[in-house]
N, C-alpha and C positions, 0 to 999 in steps of 0.2 A: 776563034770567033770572040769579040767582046763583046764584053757586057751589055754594050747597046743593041747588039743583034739579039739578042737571047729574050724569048720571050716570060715574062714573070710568068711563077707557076699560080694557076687561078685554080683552088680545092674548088672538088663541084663540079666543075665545068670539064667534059671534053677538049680535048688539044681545040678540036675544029670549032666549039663552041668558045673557044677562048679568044681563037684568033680574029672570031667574027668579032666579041666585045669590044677588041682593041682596036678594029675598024671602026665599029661604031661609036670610039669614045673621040676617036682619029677625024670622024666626019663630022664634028660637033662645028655649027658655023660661028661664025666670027662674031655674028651682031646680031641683035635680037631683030626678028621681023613679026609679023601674023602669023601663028600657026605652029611657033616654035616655042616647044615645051622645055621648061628650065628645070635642069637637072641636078644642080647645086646649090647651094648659097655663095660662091667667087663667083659663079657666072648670073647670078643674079644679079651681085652688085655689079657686075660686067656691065652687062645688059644695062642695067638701071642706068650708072653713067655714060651710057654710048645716048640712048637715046635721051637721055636729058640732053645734052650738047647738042642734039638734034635741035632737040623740039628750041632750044635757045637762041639758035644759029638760024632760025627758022620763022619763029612765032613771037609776035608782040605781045607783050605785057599780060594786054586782055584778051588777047586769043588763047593764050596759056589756060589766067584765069575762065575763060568758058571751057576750055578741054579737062581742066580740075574739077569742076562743076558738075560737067555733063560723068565725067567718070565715077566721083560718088555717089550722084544718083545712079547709074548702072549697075553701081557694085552692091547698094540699098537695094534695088530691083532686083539684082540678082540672089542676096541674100533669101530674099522674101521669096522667091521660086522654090529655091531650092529645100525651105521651111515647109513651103507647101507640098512640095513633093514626098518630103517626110512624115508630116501629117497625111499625107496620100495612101503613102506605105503603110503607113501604124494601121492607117482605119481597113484597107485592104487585109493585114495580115490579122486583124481584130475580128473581120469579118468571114474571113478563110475558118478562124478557132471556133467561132459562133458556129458557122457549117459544120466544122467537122464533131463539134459539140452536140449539135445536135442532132445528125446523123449517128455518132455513136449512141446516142440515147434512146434513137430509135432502133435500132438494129440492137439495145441491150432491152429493148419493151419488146421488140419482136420474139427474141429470143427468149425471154422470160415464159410471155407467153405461150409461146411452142412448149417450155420445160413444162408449163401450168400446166396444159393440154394434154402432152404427155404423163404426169402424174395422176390426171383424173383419169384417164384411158386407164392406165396400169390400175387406178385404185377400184375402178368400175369393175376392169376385168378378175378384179381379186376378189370383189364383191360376189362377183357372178359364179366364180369356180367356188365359195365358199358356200353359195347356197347351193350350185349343184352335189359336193359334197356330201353337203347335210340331208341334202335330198335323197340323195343315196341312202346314209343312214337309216333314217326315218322311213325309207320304204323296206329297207330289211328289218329294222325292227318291228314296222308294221306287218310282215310275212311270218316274222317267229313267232308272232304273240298271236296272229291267225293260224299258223299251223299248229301250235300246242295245244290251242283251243280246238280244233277240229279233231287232233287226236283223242282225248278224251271224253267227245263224241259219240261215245260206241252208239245211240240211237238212233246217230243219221239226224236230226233234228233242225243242226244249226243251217240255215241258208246263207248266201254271200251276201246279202242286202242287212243281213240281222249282225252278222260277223261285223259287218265294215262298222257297223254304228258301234257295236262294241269294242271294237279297235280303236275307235276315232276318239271314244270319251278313254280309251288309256293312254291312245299319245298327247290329249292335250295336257295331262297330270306330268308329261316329262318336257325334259330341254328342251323338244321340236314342235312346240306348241306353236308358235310362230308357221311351220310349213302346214300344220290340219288346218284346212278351210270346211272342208265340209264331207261327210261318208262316201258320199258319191266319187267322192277322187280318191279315199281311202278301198274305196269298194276293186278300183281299176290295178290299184295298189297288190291286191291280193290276191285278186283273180289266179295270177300265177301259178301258188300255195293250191287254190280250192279243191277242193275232190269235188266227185263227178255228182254225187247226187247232190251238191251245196247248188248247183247251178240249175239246177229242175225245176221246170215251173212249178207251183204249186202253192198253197197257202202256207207264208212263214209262220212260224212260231216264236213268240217273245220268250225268253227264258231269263 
């Protein structure tokens, strides 16, 4: 086979995709018309002098001069489209960044505030377990310092009404002064602790 048969190797391209380019460089037409897009700079100037001798072979003077005319202005017109088209795009893809801008600033305030929300929940509930704690405390220390009193007792004397007041003026002297409101909750506090005759009606005694 020579060299005219043999088709050039095309990198890239499949045999099949190869052979199609060489058809398609194969079917390239002769002369420019409507619709035919230029693929080179030779076939531009191709083009360019076929249809000059056209338009020459064809057109007087001033018919030319109106086709020169009317073609700068189309090509000014078309300039100015294609400007605006771009200005079109800018302001579209300026306004897609503004959305997406602002949307992520919302969904980062959303989020913010859920995080907010969440750290008062957590700090509330820290609050709450803190005072239950202490609460705790403060009712056992309220029971030991009721029961130690009660033991030394031996007369039977002390009531649970007289205890709770004297309990409540020694927790407010410690750290849990904040949780004593008043004997009556210290009194409830104690009950627990009380022996049986602290709870008997009867007239208390101040001691």
């Amino acid at each position: 086979m020579s060299d005219e048969g043999k088709e050039a190797p095309c990198l890239g391209f499949h045999p099949a995709q190869a052979r199609k380019y060489r058809m398609e460089r194969l079917a390239r037409p002769s002369q420019w018309s409507p619709g035919v897009r230029v693929t080179s700079a030779e076939e531009y100037d191709r083009f360019t002098d076929q249809l000059a001798g056209e338009l020459l072979a064809t057109c007087t003077p001033e018919h030319l001069a109106v086709i020169a005319a009317q073609h700068m202005m189309y090509a000014d017109e078309l300039k100015c489209v294609l400007e605006e088209k771009k200005a079109e795009q800018v302001a579209v893809v300026e306004i897609a960044r503004k959305v997406a801008t602002d949307v992520t600033r919302e969904i980062a305030t959303e989020v913010s505030m859920t995080v907010l929300k969440a750290y008062r929940t957590h700090l509330s509930k820290k609050r709450a377990d803190a005072v239950k704690e202490g609460k705790k405390d403060v009712i056992a220390l309220a029971q030991e310092i009721a029961d130690k009193a009660w033991q030394k007792d031996t007369e039977q004397k002390i009531r649970i009404g007289e205890m709770a007041r004297r309990v409540c003026s020694a927790l407010l002297e410690t750290e849990h002064h904040k949780l004593v409101s008043e004997p009556s909750r210290v009194q409830r506090w104690i009950r627990a602790v009380a022996p049986d005759y602290a709870s008997k009606p009867g007239r208390q005694r101040r001691i």
